[in-house]
N, C-alpha and C positions, 0 to 999 in steps of 0.2 A: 109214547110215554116212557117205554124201556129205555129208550134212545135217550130222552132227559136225564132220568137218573143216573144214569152210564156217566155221561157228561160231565154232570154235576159233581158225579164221586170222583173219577179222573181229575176234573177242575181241585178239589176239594185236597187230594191229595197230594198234589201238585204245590197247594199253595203252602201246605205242613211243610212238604220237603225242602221248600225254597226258607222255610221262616229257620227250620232246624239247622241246613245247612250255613244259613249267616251267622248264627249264635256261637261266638268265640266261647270255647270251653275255659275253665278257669285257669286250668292248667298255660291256656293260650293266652290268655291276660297277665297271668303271671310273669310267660315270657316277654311280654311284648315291655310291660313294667320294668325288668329286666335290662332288658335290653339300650331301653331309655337313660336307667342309673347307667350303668358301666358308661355312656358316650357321656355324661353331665358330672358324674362325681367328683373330677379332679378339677372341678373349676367351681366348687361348691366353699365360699367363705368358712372357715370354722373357729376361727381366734372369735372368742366370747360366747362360742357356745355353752349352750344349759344343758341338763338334764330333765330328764320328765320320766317317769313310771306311770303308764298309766291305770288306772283305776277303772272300776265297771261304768257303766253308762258313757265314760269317754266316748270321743271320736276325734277324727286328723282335725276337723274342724272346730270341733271347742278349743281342744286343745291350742290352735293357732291363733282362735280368737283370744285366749288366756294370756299368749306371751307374744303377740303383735297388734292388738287391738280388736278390738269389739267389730271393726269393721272391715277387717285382714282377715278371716273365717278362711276363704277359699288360697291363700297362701300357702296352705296346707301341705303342696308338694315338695316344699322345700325340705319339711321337715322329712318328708318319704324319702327324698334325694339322701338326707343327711343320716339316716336310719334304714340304709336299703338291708343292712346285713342280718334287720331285726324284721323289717314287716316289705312286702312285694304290693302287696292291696291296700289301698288304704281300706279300705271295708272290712277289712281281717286283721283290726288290730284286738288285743283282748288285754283283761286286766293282767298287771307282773313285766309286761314288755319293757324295756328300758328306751328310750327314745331319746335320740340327740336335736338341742333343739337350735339351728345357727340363728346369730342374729341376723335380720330380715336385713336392716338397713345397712349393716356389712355388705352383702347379697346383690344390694341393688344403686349401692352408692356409686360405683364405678365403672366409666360407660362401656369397660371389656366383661367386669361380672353381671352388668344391665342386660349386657349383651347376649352374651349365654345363658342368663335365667328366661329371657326373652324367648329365644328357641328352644327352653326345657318347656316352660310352660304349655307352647305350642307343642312338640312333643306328646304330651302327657293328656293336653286334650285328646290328641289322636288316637290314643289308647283308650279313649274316654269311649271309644265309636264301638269301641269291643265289647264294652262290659253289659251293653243292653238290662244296664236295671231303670226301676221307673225314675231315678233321680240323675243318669247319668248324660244326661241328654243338655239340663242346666246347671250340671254342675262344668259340664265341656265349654259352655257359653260363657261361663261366668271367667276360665281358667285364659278362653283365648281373648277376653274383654283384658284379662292381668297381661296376656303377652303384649297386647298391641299398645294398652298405655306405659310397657316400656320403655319404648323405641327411644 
């Protein structure tokens, strides 16, 4: 019976350690965010961009639903790409932020800037694998469904 409990609590502990050790710290999502702008920035359309301030209840995705349509929501990274200097996370944006907002079909009209939003997108899903929130799983789905009907 000692034998079981031993077991169990070794199992048990075991399983903490492996779940804590995967869990990318924010600090590491940050980078990883990071790291994505700096290689995607300079090929980021910006002739017609907008501005946006955001306000309380915002998010990257109303937001994007606001200035590319009701059914563009998850395009969202474009505006992160285009505002790396203001916000890293999209999850940590807050009211007063000033946001630059490009136009979309700038972005995606030309098959070398198609092309590069194409592997931003993918990209930015893969950072998506870091952030282990409950929503980050379809939002990754949703972003590499936008890469692949770039091509």
């Amino acid at each position: 019976m000692k034998k079981n409990i031993i077991i169990s609590s070794i199992t048990i502990l075991l399983l903490l350690f492996v779940s804590c050790a995967s869990t990318a710290t924010q600090e590491q999502v940050d980078e990883a965010f990071e790291e994505v702008y700096v290689e995607y920035e300079e090929n980021l359309v910006l002739d017609g961009a907008k501005y946006y301030t955001v306000k309380q209840g915002d998010t990257l995705s109303s937001i994007a639903k606001e200035f590319y349509g009701a059914d563009n929501g998850y395009y969202f990274p474009i505006i992160m790409l285009a505002s790396a200097d203001t916000v890293l996370d999209p999850d940590l944006i807050s009211p007063g932020m000033e946001l630059c907002i490009p136009d979309l079909n700038k972005n995606i009209a030309s098959d070398a800037a198609r092309s590069k939003m194409q592997s931003y997108f993918k990209d930015i899903a893969d950072v998506y694998k870091k952030k282990h929130t409950p929503s980050a799983e379809k939002i990754r789905t949703e972003l590499l469904q936008i890469a692949n009907s770039l091509h």
